[in-house]
C-alpha positions in Angstrom: 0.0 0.0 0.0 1.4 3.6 -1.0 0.6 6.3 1.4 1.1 9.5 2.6 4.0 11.1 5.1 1.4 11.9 7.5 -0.2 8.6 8.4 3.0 6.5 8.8 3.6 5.6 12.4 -0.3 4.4 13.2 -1.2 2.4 10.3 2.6 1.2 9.3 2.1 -1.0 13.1 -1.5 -2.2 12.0 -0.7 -3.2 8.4 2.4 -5.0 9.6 -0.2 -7.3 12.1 -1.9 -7.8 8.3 1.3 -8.7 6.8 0.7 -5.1 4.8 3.4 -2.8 3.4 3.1 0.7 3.7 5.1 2.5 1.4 5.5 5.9 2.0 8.1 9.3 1.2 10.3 9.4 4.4 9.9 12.6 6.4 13.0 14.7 7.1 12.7 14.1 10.8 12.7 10.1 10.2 15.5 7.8 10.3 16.2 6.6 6.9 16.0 2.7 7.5 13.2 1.9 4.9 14.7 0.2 1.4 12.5 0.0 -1.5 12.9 -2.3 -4.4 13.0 -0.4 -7.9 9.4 -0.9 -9.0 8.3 0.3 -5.0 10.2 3.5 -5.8 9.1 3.7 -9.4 5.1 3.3 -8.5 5.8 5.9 -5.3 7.2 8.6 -7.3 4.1 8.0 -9.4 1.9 8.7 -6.8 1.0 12.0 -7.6 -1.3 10.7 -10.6 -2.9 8.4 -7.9 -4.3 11.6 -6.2 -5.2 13.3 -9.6 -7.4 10.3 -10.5 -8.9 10.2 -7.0 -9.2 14.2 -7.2 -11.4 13.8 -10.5 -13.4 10.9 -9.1 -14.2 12.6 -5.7 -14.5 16.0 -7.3 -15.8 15.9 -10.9 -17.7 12.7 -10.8 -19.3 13.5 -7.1 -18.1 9.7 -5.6 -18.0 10.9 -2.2 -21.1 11.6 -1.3 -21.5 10.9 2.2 -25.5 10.6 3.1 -26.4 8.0 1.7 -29.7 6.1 2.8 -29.0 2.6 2.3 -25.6 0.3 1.1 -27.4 -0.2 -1.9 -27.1 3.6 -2.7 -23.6 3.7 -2.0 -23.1 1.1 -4.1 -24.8 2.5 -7.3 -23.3 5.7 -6.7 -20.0 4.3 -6.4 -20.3 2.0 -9.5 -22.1 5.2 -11.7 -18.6 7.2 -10.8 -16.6 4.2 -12.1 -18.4 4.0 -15.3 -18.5 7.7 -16.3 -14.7 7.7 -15.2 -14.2 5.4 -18.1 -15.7 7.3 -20.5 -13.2 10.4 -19.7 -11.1 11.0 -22.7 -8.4 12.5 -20.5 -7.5 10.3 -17.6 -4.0 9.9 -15.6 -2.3 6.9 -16.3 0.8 5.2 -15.0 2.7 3.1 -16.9 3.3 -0.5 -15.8 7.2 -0.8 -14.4 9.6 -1.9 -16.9 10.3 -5.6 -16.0 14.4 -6.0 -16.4 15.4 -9.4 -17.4 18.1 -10.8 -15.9 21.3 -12.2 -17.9 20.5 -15.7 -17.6 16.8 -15.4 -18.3 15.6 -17.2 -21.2 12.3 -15.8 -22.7 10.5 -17.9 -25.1 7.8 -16.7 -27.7 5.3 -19.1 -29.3 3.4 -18.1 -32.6 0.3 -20.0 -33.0 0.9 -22.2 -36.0 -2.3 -23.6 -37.8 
């Protein structure tokens, strides 16, 4: 899980009873003890499209709506956000992490032969 600076010392005890990862920017009043594999550091400096995409959901496409009546309403609401989210033309994407192979990797490619 990717989070903000803010929430670390709480939730980072929690998760870890879950067997949960939260990654998160160090704060310059933190011990620097936390090493992150390439593709946790790739997707975390990548985080900032995360909150754009929540940003339009919550504030363009009205998601969080918080008086709702039954579960059921929730649920539609939710659901109607997704689906008109999709049909954006403009919407922040990350791309996937470049997989690296390794030197002794061996990568096979099968056409389908008729």
């Amino acid at each position: 899980l990717y989070g903000d600076k803010g929430y670390i010392t709480a939730l980072k005890e929690e998760f870890a009873e879950r067997n949960l990862h939260l990654i998160t920017k160090l704060r310059a009043n933190m011990k620097k003890n936390q090493v992150l594999t390439e593709p946790q550091a790739y997707y975390l400096r990548h985080r900032g499209l995360i909150e754009t995409a929540f940003d339009v959901l919550k504030n363009q496409l009205n998601i969080e709506h918080s008086r709702h009546r039954s579960p059921k309403n929730f649920l539609i609401n939710l659901l109607a956000g997704l689906i008109a989210y999709t049909f954006l033309e403009k919407t922040p994407n990350i791309k996937a992490y470049p997989q690296k192979l390794e030197d002794k990797q061996i990568v096979f490619i099968q056409e389908n032969v008729k």
